[in-house]
C-alpha positions in Angstrom: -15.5 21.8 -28.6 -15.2 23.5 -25.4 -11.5 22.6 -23.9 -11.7 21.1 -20.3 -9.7 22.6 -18.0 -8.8 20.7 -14.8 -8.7 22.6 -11.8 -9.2 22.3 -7.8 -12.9 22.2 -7.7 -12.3 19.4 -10.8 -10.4 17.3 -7.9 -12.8 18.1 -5.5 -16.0 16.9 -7.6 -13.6 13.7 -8.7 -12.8 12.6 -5.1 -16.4 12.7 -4.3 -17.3 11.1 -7.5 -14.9 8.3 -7.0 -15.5 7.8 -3.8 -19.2 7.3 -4.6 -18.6 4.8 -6.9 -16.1 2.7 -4.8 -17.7 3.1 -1.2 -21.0 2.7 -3.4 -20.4 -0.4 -4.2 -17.1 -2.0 -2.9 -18.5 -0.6 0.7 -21.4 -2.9 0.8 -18.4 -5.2 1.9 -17.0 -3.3 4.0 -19.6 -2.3 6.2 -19.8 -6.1 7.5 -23.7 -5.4 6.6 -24.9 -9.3 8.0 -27.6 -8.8 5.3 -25.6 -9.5 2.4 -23.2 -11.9 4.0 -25.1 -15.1 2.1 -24.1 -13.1 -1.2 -20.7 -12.4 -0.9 -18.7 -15.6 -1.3 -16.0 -16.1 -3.8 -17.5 -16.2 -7.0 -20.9 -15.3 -6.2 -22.8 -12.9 -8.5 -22.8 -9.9 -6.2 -19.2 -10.4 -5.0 -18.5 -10.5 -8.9 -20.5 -7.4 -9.5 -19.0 -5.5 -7.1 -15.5 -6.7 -8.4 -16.5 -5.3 -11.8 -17.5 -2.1 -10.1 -13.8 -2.0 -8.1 -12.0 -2.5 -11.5 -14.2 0.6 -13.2 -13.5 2.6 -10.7 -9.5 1.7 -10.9 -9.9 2.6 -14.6 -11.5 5.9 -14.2 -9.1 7.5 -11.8 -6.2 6.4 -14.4 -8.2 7.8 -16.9 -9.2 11.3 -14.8 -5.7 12.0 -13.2 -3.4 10.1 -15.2 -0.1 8.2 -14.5 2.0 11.1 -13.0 0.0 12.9 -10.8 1.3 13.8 -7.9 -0.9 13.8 -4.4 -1.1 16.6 -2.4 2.0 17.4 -0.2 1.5 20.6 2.5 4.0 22.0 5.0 4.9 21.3 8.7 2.5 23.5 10.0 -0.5 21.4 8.5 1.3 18.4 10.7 -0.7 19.0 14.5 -0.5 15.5 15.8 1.5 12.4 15.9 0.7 10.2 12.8 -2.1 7.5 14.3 -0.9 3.7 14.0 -3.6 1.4 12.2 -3.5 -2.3 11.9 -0.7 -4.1 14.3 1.3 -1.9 16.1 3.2 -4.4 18.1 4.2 -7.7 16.3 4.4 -10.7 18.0 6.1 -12.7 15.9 9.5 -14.7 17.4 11.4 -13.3 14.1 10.3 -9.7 14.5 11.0 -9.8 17.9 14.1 -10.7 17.8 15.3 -8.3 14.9 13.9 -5.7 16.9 16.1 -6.7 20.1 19.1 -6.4 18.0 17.8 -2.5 16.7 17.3 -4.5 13.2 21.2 -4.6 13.0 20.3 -8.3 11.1 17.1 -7.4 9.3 17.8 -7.3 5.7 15.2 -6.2 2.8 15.0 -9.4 0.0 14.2 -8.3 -3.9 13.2 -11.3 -5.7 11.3 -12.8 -8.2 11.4 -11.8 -11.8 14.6 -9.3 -11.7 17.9 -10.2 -13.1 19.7 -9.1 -10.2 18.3 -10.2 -6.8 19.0 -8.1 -3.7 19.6 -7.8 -0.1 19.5 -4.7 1.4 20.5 -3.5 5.0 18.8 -1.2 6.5 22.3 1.2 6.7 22.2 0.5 3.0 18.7 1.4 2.2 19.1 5.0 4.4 22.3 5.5 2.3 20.6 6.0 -0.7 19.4 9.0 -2.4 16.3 9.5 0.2 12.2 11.4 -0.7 11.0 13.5 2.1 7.2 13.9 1.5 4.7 15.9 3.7 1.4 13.9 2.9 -1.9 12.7 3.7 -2.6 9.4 5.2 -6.1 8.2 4.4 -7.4 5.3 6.4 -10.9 2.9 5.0 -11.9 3.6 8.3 -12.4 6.8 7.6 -9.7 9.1 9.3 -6.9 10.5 8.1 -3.6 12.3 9.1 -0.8 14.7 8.1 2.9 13.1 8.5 6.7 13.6 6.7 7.8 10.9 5.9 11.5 9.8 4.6 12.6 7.2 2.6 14.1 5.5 -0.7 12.2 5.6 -3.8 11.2 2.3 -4.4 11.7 3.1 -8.1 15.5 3.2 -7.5 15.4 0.4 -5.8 13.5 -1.5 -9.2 16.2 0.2 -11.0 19.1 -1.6 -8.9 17.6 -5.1 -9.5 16.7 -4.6 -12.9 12.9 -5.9 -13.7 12.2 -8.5 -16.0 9.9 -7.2 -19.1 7.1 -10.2 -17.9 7.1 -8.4 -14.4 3.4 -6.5 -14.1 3.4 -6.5 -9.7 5.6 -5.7 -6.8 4.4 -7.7 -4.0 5.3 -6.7 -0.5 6.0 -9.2 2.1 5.9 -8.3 6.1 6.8 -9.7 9.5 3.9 -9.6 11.1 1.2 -11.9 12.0 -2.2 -10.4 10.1 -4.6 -13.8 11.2 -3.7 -16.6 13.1 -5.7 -20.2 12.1 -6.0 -23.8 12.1 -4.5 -23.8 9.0 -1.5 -21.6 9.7 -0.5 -17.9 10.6 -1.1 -15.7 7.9 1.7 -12.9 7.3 0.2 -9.7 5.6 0.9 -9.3 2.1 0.1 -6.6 -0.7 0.8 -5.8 -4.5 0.6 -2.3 -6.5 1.2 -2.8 -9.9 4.2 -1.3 -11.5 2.9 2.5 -13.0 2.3 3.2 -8.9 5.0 1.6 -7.9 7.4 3.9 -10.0 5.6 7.1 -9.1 8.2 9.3 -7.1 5.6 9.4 -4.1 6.1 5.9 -3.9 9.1 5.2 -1.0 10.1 2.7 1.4 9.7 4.5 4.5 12.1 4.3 7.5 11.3 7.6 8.8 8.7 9.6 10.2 8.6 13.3 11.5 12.2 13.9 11.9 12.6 10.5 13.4 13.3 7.2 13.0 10.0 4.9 11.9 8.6 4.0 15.4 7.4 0.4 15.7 3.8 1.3 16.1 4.0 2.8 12.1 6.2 0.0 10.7 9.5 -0.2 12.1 11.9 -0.7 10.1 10.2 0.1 6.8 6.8 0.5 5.5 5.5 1.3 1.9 4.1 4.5 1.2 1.9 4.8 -1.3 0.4 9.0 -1.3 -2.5 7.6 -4.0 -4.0 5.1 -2.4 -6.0 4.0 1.0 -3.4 3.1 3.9 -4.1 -0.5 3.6 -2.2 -0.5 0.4 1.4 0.8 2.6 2.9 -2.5 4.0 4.4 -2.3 6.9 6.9 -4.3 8.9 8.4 -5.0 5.3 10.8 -7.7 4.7 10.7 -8.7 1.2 9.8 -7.1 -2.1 8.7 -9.9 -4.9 8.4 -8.9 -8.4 5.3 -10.9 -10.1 3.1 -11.3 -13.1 0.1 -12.4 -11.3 -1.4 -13.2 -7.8 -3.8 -16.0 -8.8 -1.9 -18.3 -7.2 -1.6 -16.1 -3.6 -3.5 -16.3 -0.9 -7.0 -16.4 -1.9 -5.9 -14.9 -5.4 -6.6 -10.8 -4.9 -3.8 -9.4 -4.5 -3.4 -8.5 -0.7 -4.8 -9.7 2.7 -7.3 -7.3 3.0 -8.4 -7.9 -0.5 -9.0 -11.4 -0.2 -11.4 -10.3 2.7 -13.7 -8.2 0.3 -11.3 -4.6 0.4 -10.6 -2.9 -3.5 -7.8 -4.1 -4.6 -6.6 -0.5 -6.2 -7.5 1.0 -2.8 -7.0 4.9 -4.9 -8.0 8.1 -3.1 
């Protein structure tokens, strides 16, 4: 049997194939086509289909490129403009706004949920332990993308510090900032990786960008970066991390705000 060998044209052909498969089908739903609408409700059997297609395509790429692989990291010439802010860049929430009056001197990061040792974190704390710088790409479901360095702690460290609890399977991130506003009551964005990404040593709480310290527009005071996956998966204006073994109960039960709204929950690149 001939022996594959895995090479850059190999990760060329795989983005495109995976990409296929996931805009395929999962970007039925995002396009906002008005001629499926009628078909996409929660538990319908195209949603479900498409679901089914989203999970494949989660298990391929784990399959294909494995739990380790790094993304691509380049060098500060490849960085020619100032990293593009996506989602809310200014949140108007009363408790963000006052944190950010007082340069976050009260903000504190909350690790909870199933973890022997709970945590609260400053933000002096969080930037005086061992850091990640990473160069990397930032790919947006919009379909743009942008080369940034970005500083942080390993979010794996900070796991380590609070000691997970065997049942744990998700880190759930919890922000500041206002994602929908309804009759039934704001909705805060929210997101979950599971624990194999969230222990990659890509994966870092940001509080700095280019040299400097995380503006507003990109998250102030921390966002998640997560280099294998789309940038609705990085969380920003993060305020608590939340270690679970489901998100049934969350939400409308996907595992993120954008997923409950149709996105792919595993969001890789």
């Amino acid at each position: 049997m001939a022996k594959l060998e895995i090479n850059s044209n190999f990760q060329i052909s795989r983005r495109k194939f995976l990409t296929g498969a996931s805009v395929g089908a999962s970007g039925i739903m995002l396009s906002g086509c008005d001629a499926f609408d009628s078909h996409l409700s929660i538990g319908s059997g195209l949603r479900s289909f498409l679901e089914n297609a989203n999970g494949l395509t989660y298990r391929a790429q784990r399959f294909l490129a494995g739990r380790d692989r790094l993304a691509p990291e380049f060098s500060e010439a490849d960085i020619r403009q100032p990293q593009r802010p996506n989602g809310v860049t200014s949140p108007d929430d009363d408790d963000y706004k006052a944190l950010l009056a007082n340069n976050f001197a009260d903000w504190r990061l909350e690790v909870s949920g199933l973890v022997e040792k709970p945590l609260s974190l400053s933000h002096e704390q969080l930037t005086n332990m061992p850091s990640r710088t990473q160069i990397t790409r930032h790919d947006c479901v919009e379909g743009w993308s942008c080369i940034a360095k970005w500083t942080g702690t390993p979010l794996s460290l900070i796991l380590d510090q609070a000691v997970v609890k065997p049942q744990a399977r998700y880190v759930m991130f919890h922000c500041l900032d206002t994602i929908d506003r309804s009759l039934s009551g704001d909705i805060k964005y929210y997101g979950t990786i599971d624990l194999i990404d969230a222990r990659h040593p890509q994966t870092i709480l940001a509080y700095g960008l280019n040299g400097k310290p995380l503006p507003v527009e990109n998250g102030a005071p921390l966002r998640v970066r997560v280099e294998r996956q789309l940038g609705y998966k990085m969380p920003k204006y993060l305020s608590k991390i939340e270690l679970v073994d489901g998100f049934a109960d969350v939400g409308g039960g996907r595992g993120g705000y954008w997923e409950d709204n149709g996105y792919d929950w595993y969001g890789g690149i």
